[in-house]
C-alpha positions, -999 to +999 in steps of 0.1 A: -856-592+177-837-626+183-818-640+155-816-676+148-777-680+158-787-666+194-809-696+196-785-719+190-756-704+213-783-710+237-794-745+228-757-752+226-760-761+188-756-750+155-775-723+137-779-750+108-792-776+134-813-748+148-823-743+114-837-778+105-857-778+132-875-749+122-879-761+082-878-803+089-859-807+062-833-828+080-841-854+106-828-841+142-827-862+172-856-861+196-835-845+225-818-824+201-852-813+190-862-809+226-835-788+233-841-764+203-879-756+212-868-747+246-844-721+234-869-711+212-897-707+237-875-693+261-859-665+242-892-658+227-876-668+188-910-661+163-888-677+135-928-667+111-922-631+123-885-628+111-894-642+077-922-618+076-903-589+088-869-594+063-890-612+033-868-639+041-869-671+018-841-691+028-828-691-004-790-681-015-789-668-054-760-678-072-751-662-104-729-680-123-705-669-150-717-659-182-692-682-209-694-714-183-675-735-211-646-720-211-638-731-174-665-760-166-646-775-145-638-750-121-672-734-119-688-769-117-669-780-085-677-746-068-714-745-077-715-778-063-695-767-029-718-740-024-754-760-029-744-785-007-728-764+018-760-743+018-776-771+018-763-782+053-772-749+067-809-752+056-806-731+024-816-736-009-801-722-040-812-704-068-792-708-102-791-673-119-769-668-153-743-643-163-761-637-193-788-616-173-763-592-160-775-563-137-812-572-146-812-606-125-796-583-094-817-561-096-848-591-096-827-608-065-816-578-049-851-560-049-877-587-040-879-614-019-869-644-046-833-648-025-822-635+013-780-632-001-762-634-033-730-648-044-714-641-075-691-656-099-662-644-120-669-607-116-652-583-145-631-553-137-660-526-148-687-547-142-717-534-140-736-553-114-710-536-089-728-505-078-761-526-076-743-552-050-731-522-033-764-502-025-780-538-017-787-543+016-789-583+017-755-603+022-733-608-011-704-624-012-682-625-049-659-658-057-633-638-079-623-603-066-628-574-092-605-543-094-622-523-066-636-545-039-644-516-015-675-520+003-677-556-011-668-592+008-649-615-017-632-653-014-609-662-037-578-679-043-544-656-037-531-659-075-501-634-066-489-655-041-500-682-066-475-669-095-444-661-070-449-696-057-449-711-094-411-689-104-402-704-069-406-741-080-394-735-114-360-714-106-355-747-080-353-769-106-326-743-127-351-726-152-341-688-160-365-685-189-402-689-183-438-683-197-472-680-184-500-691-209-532-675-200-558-655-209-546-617-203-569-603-180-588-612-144-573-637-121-544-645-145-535-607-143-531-615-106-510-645-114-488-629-142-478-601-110-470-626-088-448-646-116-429-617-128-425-599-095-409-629-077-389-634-111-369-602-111-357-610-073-348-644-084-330-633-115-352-651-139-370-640-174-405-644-177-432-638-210-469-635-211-482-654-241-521-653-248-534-686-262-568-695-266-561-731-259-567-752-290-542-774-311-532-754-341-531-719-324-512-733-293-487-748-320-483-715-340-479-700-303-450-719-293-431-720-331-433-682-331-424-682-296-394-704-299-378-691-328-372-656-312-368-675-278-354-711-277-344-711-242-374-711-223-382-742-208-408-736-181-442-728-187-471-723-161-505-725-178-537-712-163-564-718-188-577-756-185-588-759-222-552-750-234-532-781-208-534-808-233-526-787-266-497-776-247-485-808-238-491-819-273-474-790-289-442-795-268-437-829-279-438-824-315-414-795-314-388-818-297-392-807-261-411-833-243-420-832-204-402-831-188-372-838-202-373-806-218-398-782-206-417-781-177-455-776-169-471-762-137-506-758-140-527-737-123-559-757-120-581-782-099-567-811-087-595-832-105-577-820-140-542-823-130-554-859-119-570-863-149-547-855-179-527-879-202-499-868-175-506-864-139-497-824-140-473-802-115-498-781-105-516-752-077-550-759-071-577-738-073-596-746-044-626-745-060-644-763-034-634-746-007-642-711-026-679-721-025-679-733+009-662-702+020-687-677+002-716-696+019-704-698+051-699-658+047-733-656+040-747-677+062-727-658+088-748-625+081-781-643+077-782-654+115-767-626+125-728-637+135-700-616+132-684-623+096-647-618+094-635-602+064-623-636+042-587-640+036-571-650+003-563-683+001-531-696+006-517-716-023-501-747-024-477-765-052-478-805-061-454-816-075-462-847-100-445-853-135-450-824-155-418-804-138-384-817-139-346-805-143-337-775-168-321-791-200-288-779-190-288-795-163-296-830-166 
């Protein structure tokens, strides 16, 4: 049977211009158009028999994470990336919650409601895994679990994200850092990276869970302090917790940067956006969701899908990271 994308190698267009034609939800140019229904007719394309024959729906589920407070940010900008990028292909998406769990795959994954899935924020023993696994429509996950045999995932390269943070820090002469973040998932990748890329560069670093607000991330740092004092750089990857931290610094005598730095692991919209314009590695949130659809979109018309890379992280410096004390 001929897939969409063969039409549009042959038309010498896009499978989402192809695409448009077909549905008319975007206006195409009349040559354009012209072009498309000749492919069509000559490759003998029955776009109604496809549909029929794979229950298609032209439809993407996405299943978002189940607590979406904790990182609203994040998961708003790459919901966002992947409705409109669908969007451009011809797709439409389906909002599914967390809170379902392996109930809403099996809905999606069983009928016809969606033609792919994409996930969000996957846990280690999740149990929606195995069910991703024996379906046979496209699924992409944004987040990597523990195991992601048989399984295509985009996502951010936090290893590579933590060496690069101990990197920037030990530059600037501190020996005695800490990671603030929740203890588990991407910021177990993160704290790797940080303390593997430590050791080589002779520096100390400390895990310390927080769970972001005011009073617990000033009892944090008082506790911490008084059997540490001489940390002085702190990479934080939990968005809630980046102004208590900032906060808590200052009353304890160490402002930044004077005295302490801050990298933040986070999207540029809330480094941008806090009382301080923040060091920070951006979580590409955006390009996350575009890269899960274009996955997708990939299998759908039936193009060869490369197995999707980590992304490669990058540092910006701003105002939150300065000098070691000693050395100013």
């Amino acid at each position: 049977m001929i897939t969409l994308a063969e039409v549009a190698r042959h038309a010498g267009v896009s499978a989402s211009t192809v695409s448009y034609v077909l549905s008319g939800k975007r206006s195409i140019s009349p040559g354009t158009c012209e072009r498309v229904e000749r492919s069509i007719h000559e490759l003998g394309y029955n776009a109604g028999a496809r549909a029929l024959a794979g229950g298609r729906s032209d439809t993407i589920a996405l299943m978002l994470p189940p607590h979406t407070d904790t990182y609203a940010p994040s998961m708003l900008e790459t919901a966002i990336a992947v409705t409109n990028t669908a969007r451009a292909y011809g797709y439409d998406v389906l909002l599914l919650t967390g809170e379902e769990g392996a109930a809403a795959v099996r809905r999606v994954t069983g009928g016809a409601l969606a033609d792919a899935v994409i996930l969000m924020d996957v846990g280690p023993a999740d149990e929606r895994l195995p069910l991703l696994r024996e379906s046979d429509k496209p699924v992409v996950l944004i987040g990597p679990p523990a195991d992601t045999a048989g399984l295509t995932c985009v996502d951010l390269d936090f290893t590579a994200t933590g060496a690069l943070c101990a990197e920037h820090l030990a530059t600037l002469g501190h020996h005695d850092i800490a990671l603030i973040a929740e203890p588990s998932g991407s910021a177990g990748r993160t704290l790797h990276g940080l303390r593997t890329r430590s050791r080589e560069l002779g520096l100390i670093t400390r895990h310390l869970p927080c769970d972001g607000g005011h009073a617990a991330m000033t009892d944090t740092l008082a506790h911490h302090f008084a059997e540490h004092p001489a940390t002085s750089g702190f990479v934080l990857q939990h968005d809630p917790a980046l102004e208590p931290l900032l906060d808590a610094l200052h009353r304890q005598g160490r402002p930044v940067p004077e005295r302490a730095s801050v990298v933040a692991i986070c999207p540029d919209r809330v480094a941008l956006r806090s009382s301080v314009h923040l060091t920070s590695v951006s979580i590409p949130a955006q390009e996350m969701g575009r890269r899960a659809v274009e996955q997708i979109v990939a299998e759908l018309t039936g193009e060869h899908a490369a197995e999707a890379p980590l992304i490669t992280p990058k540092l910006t410096i701003r105002t939150t990271s300065g000098p070691a004390p000693h050395n100013t």
